[in-house]
C-alpha positions in Angstrom: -165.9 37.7 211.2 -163.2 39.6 213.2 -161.7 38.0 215.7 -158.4 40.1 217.3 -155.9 42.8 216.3 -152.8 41.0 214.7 -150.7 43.6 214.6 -149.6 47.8 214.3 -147.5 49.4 211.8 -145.9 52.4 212.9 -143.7 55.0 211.8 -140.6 56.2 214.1 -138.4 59.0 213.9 -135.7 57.3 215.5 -136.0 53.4 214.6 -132.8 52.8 216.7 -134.1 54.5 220.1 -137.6 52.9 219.2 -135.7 49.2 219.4 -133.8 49.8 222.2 -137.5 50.6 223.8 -139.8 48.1 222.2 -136.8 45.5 222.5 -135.2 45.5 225.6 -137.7 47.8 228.2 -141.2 46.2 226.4 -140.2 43.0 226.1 -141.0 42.1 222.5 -139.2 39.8 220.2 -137.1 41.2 217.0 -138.7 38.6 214.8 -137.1 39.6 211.4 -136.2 42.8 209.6 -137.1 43.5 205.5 -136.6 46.8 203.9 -135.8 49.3 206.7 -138.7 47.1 208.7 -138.6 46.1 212.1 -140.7 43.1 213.0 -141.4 42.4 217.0 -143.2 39.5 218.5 -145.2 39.0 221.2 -145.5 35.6 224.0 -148.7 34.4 220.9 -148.2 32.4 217.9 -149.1 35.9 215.3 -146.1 36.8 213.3 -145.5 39.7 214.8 -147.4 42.0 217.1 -145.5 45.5 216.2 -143.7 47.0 212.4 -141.8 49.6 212.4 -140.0 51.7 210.1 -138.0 55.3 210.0 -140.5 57.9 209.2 -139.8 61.7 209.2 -142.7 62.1 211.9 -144.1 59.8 213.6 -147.5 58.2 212.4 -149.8 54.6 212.0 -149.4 53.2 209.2 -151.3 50.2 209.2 -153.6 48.5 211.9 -154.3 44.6 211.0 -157.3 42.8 212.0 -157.5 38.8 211.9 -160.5 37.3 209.8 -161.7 33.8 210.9 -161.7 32.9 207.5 -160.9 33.8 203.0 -164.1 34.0 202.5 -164.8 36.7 205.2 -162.0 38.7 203.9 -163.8 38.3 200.8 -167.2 39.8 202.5 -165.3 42.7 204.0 -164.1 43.7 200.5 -167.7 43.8 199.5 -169.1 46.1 202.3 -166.0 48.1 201.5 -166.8 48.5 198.2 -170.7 49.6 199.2 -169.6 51.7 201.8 -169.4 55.8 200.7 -167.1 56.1 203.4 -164.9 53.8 202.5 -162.1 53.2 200.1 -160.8 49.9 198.6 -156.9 49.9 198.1 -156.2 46.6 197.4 -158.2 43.2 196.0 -158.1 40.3 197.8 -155.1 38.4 197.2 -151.8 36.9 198.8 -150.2 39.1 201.3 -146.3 40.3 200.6 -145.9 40.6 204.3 -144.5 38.6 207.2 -146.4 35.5 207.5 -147.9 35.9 203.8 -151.6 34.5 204.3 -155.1 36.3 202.1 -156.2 39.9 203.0 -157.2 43.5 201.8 -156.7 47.2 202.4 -159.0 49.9 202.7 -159.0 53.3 204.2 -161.6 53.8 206.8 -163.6 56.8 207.6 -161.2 58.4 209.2 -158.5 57.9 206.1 -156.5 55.2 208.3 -154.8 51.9 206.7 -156.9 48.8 208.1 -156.3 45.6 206.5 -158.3 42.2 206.9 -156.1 38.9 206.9 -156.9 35.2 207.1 -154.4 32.1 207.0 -152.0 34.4 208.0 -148.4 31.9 209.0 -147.9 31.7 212.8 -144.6 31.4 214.4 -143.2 29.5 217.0 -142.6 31.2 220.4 -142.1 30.7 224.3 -145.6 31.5 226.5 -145.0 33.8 229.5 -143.8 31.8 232.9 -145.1 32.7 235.9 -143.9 36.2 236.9 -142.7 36.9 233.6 -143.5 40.4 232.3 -143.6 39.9 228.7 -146.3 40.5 226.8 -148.8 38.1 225.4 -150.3 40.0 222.9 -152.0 43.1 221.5 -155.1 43.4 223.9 -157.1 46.6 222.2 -155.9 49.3 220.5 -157.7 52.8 221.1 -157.7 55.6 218.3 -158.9 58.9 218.2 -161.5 60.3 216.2 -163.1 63.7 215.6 -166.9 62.2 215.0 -166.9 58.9 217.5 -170.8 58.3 216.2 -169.6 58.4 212.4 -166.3 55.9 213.3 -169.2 53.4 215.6 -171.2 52.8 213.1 -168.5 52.9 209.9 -166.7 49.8 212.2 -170.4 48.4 213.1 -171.4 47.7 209.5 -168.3 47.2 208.1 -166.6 45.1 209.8 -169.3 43.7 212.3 -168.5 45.4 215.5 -170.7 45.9 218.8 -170.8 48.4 221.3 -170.0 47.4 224.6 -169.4 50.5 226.9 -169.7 53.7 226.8 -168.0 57.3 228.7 -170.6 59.2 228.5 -170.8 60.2 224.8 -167.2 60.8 224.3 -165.6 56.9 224.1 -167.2 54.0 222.8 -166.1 50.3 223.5 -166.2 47.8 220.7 -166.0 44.2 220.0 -166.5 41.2 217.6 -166.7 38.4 220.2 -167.2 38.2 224.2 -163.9 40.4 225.3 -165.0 44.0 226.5 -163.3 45.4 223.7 -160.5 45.0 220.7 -161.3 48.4 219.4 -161.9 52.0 221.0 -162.4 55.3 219.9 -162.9 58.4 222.2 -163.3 61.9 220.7 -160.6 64.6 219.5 -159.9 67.7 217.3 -157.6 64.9 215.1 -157.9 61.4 213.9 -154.5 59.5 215.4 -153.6 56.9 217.6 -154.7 57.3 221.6 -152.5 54.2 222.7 -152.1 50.4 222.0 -152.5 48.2 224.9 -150.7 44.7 225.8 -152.4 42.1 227.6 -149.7 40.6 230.6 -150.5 37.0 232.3 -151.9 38.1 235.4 -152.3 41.1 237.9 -149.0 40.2 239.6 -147.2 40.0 236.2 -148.6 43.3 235.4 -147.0 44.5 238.5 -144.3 43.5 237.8 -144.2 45.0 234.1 -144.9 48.2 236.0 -142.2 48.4 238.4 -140.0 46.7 235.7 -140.0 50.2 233.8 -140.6 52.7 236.1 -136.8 51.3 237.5 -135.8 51.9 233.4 -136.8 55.5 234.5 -140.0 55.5 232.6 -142.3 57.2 234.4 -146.6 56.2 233.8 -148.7 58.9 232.2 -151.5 57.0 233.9 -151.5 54.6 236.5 -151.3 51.8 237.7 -155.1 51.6 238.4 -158.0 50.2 237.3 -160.5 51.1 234.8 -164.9 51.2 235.0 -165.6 50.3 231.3 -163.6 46.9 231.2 -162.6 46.4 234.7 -159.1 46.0 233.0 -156.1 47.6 235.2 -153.9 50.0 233.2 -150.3 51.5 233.4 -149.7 53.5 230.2 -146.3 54.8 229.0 -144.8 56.8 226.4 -142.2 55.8 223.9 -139.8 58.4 224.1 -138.5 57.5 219.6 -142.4 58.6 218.9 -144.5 59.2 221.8 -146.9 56.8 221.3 -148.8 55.7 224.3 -148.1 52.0 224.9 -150.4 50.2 227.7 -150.2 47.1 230.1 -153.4 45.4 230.9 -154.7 42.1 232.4 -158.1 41.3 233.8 -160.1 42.6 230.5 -163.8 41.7 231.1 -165.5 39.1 229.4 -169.1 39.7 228.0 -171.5 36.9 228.3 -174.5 37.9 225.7 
């Protein structure tokens, strides 16, 4: 039903210091700008990866999922719509976005924007060379939550999602097909965003990417290492327009069920 995370929408304070970051340290695309929007791309044929626009403080204010199909975007609205946790905000119908396409918008449990797309209009775009530190794409996205059992099982039976992983009882790993995990959510006193991570072409690329930024003077809040659940390596930094946690990875395990 779910197949990937197309994209994050995200509210900056500072939409000019959050380019320069995303733009020309990140590595993503400017792929168009609509109504105080900015629109960055990834080294993958989505649309875009990341939306910004200039908010008073910083927040999420969308996270996009990719449907295989109409007719499951049709069969989220319905669990929405069974769901008491849940809260319909807009039928099925054509998107007004970048890359148009069919989807829908609820809030989840924990009051976040997801919406559910299908047909969504690629674009074209250059794949990642060897040695190239550009991202490929949104790997997972991790939020936190203040009840991870309540969030598991509002993602499990409305939107399909498995567990994968586990730390202890405190951070659950989810997925919708055989990579470790698109989705995350670890415990906290507030519902927000923990980090978004990128998937790079290789270990030495994600070296690279590393090194690339710690010589822009951004130092890692974590890493480089490796992680246990995922066996994906990590080097997370902050974006100094929002402080958003932004995350290289490569080497996400695959689950064979």
């Amino acid at each position: 039903m779910i197949s990937h995370v197309r994209h994050v929408g995200l509210g900056i304070p500072d939409l000019t210091k959050a380019r320069e970051f995303y733009e020309k340290h990140w590595q993503l695309e400017v792929v168009d700008t609509d109504d105080g929007r900015l629109y960055l791309g990834a080294a993958c044929p989505e649309s875009h990866v990341v939306r910004l626009r200039a908010t008073d403080d910083p927040r999420v204010d969308l996270l996009s999922l990719a449907a295989d199909s109409p007719a499951d975007v049709d069969e989220v609205t319905e669990r929405v719509r069974r769901h008491p946790r849940a809260r319909l905000l807009a039928e099925p119908g054509i998107r007004q976005d970048l890359g148009c396409g069919y989807g829908m918008w609820f809030l989840d449990c924990d009051g976040r924007t997801v919406e559910v797309s299908a047909d969504v209009a690629g674009r074209a775009f250059r794949p990642v060379e060897r040695f190239e530190s550009r991202p490929k794409a949104i790997s997972h996205v991790v939020f936190n939550t203040t009840d991870v059992t309540v969030t598991r099982r509002f993602y499990a039976s409305v939107l399909g999602f498995r567990v994968s992983d586990w730390v202890e009882d405190f951070f659950c790993f989810m997925r919708t097909g055989n990579v470790h995990h698109i989705l995350a959510f670890t415990r906290s006193p507030h519902s927000s965003l923990n980090h978004v991570a990128f998937e790079v072409r290789g270990i030495d690329e994600f070296m690279r990417a590393t090194g690339g930024m710690m010589r822009h003077g951004f130092q890692p809040v974590w890493g480089p290492g490796r992680h246990g659940p995922g066996n994906n390596t990590f080097s997370y930094f902050q974006d100094p327009s929002s402080g958003f946690v932004m995350e290289y990875t490569t080497e996400l395990e695959l689950i064979d069920d």
